[in-house]
mmCIF file as gemmi writes it, N, C-alpha and C atoms, coordinates in Angstrom:
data_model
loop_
_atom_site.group_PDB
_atom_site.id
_atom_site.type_symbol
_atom_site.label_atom_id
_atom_site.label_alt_id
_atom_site.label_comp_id
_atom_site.label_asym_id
_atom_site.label_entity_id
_atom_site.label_seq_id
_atom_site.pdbx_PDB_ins_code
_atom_site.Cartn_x
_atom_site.Cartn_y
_atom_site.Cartn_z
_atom_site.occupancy
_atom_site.B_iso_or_equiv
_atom_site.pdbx_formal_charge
_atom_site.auth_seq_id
_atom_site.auth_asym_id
_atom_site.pdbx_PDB_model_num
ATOM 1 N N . UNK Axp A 1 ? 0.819 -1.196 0 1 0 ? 1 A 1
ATOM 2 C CA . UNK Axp A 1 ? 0 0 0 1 0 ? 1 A 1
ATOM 3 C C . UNK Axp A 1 ? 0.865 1.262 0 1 0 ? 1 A 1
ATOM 4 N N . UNK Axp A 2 ? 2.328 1.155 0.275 1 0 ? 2 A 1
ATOM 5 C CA . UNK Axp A 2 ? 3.273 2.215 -0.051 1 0 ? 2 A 1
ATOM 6 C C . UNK Axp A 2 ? 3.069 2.788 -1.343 1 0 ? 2 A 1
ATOM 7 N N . UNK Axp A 3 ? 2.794 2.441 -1.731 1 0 ? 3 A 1
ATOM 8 C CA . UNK Axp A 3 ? 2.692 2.823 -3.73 1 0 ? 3 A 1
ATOM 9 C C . UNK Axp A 3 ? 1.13 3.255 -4.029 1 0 ? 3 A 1
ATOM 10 N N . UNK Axp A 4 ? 0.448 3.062 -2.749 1 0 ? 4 A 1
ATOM 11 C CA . UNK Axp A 4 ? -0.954 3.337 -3.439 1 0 ? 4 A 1
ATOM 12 C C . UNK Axp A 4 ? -1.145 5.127 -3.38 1 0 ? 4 A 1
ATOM 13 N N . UNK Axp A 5 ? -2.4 5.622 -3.69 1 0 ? 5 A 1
ATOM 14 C CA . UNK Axp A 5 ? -2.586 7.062 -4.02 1 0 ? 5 A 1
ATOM 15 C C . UNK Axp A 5 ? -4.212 6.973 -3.043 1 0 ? 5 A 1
ATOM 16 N N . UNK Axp A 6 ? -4.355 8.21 -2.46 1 0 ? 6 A 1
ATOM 17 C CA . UNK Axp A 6 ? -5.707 8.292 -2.455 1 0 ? 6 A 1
ATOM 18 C C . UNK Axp A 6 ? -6.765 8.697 -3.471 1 0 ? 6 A 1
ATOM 19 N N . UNK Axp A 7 ? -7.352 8.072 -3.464 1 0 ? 7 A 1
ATOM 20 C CA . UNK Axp A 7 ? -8.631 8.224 -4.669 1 0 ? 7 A 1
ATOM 21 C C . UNK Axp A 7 ? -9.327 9.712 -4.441 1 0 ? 7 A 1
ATOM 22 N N . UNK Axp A 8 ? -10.44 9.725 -5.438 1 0 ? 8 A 1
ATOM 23 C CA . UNK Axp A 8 ? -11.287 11.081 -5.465 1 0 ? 8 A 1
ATOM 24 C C . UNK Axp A 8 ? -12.344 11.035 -4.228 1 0 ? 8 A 1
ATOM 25 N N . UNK Axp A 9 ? -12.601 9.693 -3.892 1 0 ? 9 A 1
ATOM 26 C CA . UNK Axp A 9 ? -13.038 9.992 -2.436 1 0 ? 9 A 1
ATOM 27 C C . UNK Axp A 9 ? -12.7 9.641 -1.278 1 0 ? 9 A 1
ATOM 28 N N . UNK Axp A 10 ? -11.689 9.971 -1.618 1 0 ? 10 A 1
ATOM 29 C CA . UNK Axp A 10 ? -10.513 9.926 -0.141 1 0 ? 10 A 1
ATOM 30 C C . UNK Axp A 10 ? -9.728 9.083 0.393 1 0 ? 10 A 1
ATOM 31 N N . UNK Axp A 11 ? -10.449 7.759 -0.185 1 0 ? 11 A 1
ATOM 32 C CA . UNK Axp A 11 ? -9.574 6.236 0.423 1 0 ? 11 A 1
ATOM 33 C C . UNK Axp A 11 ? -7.974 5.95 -0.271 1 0 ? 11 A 1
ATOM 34 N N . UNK Axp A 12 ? -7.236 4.898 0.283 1 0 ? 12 A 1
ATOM 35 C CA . UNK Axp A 12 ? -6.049 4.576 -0.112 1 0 ? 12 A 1
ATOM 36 C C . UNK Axp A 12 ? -6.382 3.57 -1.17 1 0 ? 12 A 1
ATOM 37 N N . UNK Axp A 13 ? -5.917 3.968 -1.969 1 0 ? 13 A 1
ATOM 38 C CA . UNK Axp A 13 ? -6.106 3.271 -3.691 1 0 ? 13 A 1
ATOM 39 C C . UNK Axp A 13 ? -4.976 1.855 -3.743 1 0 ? 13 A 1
ATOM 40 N N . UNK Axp A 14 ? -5.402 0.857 -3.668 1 0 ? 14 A 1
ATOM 41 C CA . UNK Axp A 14 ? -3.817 0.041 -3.886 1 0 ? 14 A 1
ATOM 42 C C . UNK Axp A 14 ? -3.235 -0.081 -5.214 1 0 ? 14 A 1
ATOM 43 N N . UNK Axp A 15 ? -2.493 0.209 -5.706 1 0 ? 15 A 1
ATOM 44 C CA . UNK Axp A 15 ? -1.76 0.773 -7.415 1 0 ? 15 A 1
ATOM 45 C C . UNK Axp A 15 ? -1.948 -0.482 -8.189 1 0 ? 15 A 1
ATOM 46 N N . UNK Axp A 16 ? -2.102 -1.792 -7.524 1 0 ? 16 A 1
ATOM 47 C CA . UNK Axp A 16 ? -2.347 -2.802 -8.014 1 0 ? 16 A 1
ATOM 48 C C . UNK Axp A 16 ? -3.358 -3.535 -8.837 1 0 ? 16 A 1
ATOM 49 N N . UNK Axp A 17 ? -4.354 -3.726 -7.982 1 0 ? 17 A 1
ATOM 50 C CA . UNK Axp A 17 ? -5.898 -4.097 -7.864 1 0 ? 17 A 1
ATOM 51 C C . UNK Axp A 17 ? -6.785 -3.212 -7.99 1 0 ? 17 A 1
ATOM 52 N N . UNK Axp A 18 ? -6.39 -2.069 -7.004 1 0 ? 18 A 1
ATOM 53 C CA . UNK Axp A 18 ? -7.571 -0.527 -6.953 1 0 ? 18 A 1
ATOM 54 C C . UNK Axp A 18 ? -8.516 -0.983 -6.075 1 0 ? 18 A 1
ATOM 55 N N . UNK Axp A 19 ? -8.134 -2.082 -5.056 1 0 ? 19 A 1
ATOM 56 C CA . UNK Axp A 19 ? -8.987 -2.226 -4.186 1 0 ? 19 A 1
ATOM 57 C C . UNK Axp A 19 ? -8.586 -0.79 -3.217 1 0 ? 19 A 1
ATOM 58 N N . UNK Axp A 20 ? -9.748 0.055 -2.322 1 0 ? 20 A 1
ATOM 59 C CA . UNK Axp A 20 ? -9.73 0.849 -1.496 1 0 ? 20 A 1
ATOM 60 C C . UNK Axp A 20 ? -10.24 0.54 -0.567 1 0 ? 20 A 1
ATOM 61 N N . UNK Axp A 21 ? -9.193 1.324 1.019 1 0 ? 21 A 1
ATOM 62 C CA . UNK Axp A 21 ? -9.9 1.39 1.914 1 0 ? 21 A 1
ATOM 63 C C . UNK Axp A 21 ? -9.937 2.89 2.883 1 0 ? 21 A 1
ATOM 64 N N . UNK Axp A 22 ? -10.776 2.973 3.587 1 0 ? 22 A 1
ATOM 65 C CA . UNK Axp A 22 ? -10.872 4.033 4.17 1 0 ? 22 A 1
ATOM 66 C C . UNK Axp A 22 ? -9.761 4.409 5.447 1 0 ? 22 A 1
ATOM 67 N N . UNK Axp A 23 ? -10.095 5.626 6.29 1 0 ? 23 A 1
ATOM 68 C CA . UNK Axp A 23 ? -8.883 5.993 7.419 1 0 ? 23 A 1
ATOM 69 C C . UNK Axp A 23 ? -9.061 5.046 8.852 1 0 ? 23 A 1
ATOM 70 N N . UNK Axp A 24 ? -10.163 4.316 8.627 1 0 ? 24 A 1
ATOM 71 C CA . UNK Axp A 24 ? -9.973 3.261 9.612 1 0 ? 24 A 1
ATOM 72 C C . UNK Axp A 24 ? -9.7 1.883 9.547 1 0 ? 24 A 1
ATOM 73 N N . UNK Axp A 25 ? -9.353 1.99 8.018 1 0 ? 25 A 1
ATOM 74 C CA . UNK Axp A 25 ? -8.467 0.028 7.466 1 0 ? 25 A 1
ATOM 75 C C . UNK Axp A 25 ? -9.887 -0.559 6.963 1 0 ? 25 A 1
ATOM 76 N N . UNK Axp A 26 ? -11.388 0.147 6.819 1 0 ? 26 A 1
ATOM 77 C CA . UNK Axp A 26 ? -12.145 -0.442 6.313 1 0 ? 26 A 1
ATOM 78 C C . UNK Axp A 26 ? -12.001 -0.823 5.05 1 0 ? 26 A 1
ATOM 79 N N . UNK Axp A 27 ? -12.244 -1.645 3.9 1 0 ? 27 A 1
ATOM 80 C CA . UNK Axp A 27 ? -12.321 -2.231 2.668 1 0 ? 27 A 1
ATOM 81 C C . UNK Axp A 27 ? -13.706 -1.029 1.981 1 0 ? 27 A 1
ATOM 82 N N . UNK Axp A 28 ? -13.362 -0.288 1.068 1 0 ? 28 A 1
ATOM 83 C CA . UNK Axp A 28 ? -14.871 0.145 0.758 1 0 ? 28 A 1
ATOM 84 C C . UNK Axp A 28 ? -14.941 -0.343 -0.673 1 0 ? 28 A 1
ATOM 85 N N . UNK Axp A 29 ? -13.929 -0.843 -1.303 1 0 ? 29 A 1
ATOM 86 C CA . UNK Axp A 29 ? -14.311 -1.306 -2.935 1 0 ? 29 A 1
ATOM 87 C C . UNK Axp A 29 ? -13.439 -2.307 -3.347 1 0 ? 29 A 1
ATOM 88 N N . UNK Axp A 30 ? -13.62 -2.692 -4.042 1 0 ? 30 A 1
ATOM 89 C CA . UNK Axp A 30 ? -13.031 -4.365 -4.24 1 0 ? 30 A 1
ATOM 90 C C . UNK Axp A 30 ? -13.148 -3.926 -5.958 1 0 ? 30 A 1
ATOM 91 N N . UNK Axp A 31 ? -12.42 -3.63 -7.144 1 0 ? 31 A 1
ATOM 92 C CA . UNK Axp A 31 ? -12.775 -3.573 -8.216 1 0 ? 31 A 1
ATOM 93 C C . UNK Axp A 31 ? -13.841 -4.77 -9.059 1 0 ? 31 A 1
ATOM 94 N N . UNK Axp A 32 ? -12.631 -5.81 -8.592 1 0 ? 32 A 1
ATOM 95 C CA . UNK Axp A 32 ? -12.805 -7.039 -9.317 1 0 ? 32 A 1
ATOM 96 C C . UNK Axp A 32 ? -14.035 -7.65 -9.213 1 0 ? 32 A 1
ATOM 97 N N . UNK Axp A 33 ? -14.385 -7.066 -7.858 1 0 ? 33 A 1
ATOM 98 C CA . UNK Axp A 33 ? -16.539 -7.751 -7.07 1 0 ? 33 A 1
ATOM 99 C C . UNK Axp A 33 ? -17.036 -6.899 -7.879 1 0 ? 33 A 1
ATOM 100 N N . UNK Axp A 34 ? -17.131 -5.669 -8.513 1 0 ? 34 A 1
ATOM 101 C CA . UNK Axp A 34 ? -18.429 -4.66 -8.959 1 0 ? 34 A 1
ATOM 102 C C . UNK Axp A 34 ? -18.337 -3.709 -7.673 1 0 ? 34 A 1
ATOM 103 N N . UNK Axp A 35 ? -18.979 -2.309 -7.937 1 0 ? 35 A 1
ATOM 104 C CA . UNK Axp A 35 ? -18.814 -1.588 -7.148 1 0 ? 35 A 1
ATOM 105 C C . UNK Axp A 35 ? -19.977 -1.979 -6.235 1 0 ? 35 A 1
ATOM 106 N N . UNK Axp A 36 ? -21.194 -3.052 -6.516 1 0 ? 36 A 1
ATOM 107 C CA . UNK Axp A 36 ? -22.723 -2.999 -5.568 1 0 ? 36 A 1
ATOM 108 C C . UNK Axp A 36 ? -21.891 -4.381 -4.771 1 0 ? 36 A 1
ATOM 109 N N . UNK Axp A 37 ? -21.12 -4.824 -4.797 1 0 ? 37 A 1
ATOM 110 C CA . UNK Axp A 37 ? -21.019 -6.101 -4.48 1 0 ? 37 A 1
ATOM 111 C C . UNK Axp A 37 ? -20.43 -5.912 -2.554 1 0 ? 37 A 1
ATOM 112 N N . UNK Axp A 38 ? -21.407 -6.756 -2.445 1 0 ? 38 A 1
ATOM 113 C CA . UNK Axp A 38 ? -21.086 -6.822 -0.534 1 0 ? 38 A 1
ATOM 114 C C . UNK Axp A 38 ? -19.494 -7.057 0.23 1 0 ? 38 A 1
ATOM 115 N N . UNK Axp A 39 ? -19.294 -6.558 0.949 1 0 ? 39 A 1
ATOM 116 C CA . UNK Axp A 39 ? -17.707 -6.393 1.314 1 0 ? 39 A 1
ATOM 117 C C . UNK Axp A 39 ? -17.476 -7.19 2.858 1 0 ? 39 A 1
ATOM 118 N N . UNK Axp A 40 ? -17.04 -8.437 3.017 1 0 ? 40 A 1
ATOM 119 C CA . UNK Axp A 40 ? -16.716 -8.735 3.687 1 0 ? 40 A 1
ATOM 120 C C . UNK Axp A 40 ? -16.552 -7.805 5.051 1 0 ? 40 A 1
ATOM 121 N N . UNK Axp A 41 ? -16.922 -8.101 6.605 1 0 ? 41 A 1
ATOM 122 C CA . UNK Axp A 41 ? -16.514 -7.025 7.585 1 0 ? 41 A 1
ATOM 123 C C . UNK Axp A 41 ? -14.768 -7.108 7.996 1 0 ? 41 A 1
ATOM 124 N N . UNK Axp A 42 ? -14.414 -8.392 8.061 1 0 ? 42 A 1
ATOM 125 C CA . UNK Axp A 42 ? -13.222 -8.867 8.099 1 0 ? 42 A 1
ATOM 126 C C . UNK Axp A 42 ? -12.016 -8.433 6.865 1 0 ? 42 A 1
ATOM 127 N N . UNK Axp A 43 ? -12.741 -8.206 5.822 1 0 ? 43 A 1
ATOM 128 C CA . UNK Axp A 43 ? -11.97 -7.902 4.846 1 0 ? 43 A 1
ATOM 129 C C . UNK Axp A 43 ? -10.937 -5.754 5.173 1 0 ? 43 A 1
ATOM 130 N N . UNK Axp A 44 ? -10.541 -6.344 5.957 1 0 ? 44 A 1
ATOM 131 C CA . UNK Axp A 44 ? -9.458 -4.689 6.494 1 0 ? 44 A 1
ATOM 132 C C . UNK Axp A 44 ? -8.512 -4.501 6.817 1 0 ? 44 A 1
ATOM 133 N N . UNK Axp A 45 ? -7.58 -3.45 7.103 1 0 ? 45 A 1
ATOM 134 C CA . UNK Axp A 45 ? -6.134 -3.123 7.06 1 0 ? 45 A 1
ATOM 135 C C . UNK Axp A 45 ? -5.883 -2.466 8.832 1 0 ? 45 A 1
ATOM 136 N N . UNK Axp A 46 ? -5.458 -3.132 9.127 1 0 ? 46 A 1
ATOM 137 C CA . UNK Axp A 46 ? -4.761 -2.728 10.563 1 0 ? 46 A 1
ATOM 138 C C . UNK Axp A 46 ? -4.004 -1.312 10.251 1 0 ? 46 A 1
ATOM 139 N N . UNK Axp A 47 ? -4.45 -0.066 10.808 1 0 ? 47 A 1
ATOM 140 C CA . UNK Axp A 47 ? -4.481 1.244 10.866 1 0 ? 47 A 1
ATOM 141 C C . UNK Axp A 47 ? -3.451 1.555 12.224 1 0 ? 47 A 1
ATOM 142 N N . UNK Axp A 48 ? -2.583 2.627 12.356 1 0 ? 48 A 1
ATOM 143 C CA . UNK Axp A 48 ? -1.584 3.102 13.273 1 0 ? 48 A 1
ATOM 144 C C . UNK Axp A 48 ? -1.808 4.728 13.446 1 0 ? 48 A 1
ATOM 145 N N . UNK Axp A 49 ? -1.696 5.192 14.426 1 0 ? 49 A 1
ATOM 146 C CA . UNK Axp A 49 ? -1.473 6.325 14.645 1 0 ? 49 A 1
ATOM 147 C C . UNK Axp A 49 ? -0.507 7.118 14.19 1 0 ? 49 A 1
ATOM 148 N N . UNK Axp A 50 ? 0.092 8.088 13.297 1 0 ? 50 A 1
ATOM 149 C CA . UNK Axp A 50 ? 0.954 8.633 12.83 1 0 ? 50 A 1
ATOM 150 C C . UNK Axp A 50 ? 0.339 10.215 12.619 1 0 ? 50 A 1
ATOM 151 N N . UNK Axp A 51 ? 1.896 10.755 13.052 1 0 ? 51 A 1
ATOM 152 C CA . UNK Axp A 51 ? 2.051 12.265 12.656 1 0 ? 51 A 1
ATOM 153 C C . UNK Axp A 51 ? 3.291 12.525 12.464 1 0 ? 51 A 1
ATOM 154 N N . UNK Axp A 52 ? 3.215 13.991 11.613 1 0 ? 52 A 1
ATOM 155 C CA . UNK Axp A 52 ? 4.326 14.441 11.157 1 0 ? 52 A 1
ATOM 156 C C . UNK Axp A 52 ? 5.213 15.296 12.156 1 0 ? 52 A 1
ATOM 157 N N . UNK Axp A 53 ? 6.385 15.028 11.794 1 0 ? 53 A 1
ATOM 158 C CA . UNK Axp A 53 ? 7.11 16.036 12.978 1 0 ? 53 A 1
ATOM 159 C C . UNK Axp A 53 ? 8.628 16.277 12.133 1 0 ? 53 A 1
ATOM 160 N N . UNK Axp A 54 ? 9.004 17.508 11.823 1 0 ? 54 A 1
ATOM 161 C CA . UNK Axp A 54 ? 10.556 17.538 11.148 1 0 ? 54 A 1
ATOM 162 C C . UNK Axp A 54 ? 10.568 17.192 10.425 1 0 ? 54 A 1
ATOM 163 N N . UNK Axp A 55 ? 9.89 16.957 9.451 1 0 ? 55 A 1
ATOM 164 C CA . UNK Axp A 55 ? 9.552 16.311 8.267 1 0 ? 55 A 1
ATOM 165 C C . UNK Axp A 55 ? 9.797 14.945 8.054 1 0 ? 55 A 1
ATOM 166 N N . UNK Axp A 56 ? 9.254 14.226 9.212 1 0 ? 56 A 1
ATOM 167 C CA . UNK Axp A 56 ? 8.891 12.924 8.692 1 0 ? 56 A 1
ATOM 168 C C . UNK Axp A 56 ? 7.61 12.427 9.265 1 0 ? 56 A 1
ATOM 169 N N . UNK Axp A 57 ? 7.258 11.3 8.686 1 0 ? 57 A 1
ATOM 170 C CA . UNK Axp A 57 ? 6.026 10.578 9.317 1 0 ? 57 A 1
ATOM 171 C C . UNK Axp A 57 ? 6.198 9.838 9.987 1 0 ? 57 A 1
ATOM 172 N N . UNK Axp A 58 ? 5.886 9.805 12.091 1 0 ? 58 A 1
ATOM 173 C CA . UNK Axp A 58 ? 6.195 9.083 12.9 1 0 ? 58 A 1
ATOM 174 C C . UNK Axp A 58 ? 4.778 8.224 13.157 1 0 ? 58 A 1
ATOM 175 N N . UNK Axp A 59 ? 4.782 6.917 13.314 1 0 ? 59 A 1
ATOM 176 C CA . UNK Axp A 59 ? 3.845 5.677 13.679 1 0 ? 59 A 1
ATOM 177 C C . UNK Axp A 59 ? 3.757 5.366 15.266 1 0 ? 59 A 1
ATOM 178 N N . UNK Axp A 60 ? 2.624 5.444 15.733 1 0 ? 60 A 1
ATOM 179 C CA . UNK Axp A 60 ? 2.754 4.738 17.178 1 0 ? 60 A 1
ATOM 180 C C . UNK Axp A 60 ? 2.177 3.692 16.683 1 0 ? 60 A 1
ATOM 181 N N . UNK Axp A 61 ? 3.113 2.133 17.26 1 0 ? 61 A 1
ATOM 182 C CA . UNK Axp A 61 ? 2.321 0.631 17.022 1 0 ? 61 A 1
ATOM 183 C C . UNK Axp A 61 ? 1.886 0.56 18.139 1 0 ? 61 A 1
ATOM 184 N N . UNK Axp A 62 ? 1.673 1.278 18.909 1 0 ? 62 A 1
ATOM 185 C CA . UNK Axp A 62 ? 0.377 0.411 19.963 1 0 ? 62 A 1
ATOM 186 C C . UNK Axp A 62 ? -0.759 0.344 19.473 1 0 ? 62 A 1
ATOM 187 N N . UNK Axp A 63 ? -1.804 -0.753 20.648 1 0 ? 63 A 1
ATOM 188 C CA . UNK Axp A 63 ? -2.981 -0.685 20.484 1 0 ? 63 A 1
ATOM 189 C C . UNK Axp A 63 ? -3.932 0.599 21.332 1 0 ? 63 A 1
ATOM 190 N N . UNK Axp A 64 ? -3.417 1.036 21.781 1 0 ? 64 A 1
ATOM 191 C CA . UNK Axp A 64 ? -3.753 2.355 22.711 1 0 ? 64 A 1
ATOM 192 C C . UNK Axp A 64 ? -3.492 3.555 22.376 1 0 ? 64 A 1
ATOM 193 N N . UNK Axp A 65 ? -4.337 4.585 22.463 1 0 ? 65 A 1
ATOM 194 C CA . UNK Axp A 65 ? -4.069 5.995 22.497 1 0 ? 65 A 1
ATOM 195 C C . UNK Axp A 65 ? -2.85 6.367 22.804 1 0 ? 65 A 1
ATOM 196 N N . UNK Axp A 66 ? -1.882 6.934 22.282 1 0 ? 66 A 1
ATOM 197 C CA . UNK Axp A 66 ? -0.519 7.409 23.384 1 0 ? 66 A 1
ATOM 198 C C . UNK Axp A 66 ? -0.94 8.612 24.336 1 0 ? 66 A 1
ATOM 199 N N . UNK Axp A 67 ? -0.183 8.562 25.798 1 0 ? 67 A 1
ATOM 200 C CA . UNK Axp A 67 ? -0.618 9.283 26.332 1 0 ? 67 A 1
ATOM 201 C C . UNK Axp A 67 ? 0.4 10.451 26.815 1 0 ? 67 A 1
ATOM 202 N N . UNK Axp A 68 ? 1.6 10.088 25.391 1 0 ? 68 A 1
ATOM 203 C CA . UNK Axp A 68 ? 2.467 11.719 24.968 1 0 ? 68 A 1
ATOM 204 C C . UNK Axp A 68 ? 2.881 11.685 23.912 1 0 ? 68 A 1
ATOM 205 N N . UNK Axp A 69 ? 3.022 12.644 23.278 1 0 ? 69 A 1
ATOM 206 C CA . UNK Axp A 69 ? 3.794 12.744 21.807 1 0 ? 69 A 1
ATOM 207 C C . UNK Axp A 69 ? 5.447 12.787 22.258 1 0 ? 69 A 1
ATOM 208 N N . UNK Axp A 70 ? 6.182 12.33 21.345 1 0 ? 70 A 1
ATOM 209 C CA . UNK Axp A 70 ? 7.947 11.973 21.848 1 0 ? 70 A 1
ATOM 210 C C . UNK Axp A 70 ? 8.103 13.051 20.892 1 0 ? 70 A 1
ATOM 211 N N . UNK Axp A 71 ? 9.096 14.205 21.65 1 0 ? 71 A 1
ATOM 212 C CA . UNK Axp A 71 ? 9.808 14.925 20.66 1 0 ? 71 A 1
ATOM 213 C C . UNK Axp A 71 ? 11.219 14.304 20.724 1 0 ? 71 A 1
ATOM 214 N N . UNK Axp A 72 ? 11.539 13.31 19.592 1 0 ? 72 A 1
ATOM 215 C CA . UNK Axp A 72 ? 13.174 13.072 19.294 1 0 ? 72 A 1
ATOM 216 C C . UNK Axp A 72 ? 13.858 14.036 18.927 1 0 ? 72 A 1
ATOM 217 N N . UNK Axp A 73 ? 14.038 15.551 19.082 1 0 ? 73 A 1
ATOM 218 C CA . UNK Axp A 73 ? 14.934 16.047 18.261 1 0 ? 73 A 1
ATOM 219 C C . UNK Axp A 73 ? 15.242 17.015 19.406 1 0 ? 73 A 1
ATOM 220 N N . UNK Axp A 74 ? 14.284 17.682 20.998 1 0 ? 74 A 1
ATOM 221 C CA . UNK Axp A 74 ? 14.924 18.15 21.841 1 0 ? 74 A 1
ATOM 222 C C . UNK Axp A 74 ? 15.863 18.8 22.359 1 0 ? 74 A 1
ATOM 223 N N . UNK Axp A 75 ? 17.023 17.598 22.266 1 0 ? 75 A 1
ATOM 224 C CA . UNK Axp A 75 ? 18.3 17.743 22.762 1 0 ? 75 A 1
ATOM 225 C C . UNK Axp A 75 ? 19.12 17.493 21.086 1 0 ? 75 A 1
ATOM 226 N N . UNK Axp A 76 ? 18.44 17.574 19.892 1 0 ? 76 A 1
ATOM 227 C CA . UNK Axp A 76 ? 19.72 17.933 18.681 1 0 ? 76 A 1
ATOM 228 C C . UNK Axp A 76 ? 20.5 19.571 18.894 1 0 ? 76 A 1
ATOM 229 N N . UNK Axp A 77 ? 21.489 19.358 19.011 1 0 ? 77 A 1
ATOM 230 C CA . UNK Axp A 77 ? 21.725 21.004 18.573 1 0 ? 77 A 1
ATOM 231 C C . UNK Axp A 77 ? 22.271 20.968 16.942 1 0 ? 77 A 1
């Protein structure tokens, strides 16, 4: 999904298939089913918390809210 794009309505496009899913790892289109075709609930992408900081994109892998943002750069001089 590194390679995918978001679509015109917002989901992560996979560059492959063009299956999409939404910002919570839901599945909303499956090309290959038809766009009316029923979508598995199970069919989804395990989602992470991430923000930008210094110009990069940092991931929290927990399963929990964090309950601080880490500034790594602090103590750079």
């Amino acid at each position: 999904m590194s390679l995918g794009e978001i679509s015109k309505e917002g989901c992560l496009a996979c560059p492959f298939h063009g299956v999409q899913f939404d910002e919570h790892g839901k599945c909303t289109l499956i090309p290959a089913n038809g766009k009316s075709a029923k979508i598995p609930p199970s069919f989804r992408i395990k989602t992470y918390r991430t923000y930008e900081h210094e110009g990069f994109i940092w991931i929290f892998w927990g399963d929990q809210e964090p309950t601080t943002t880490p500034d790594f750069f602090t103590n750079v001089e």
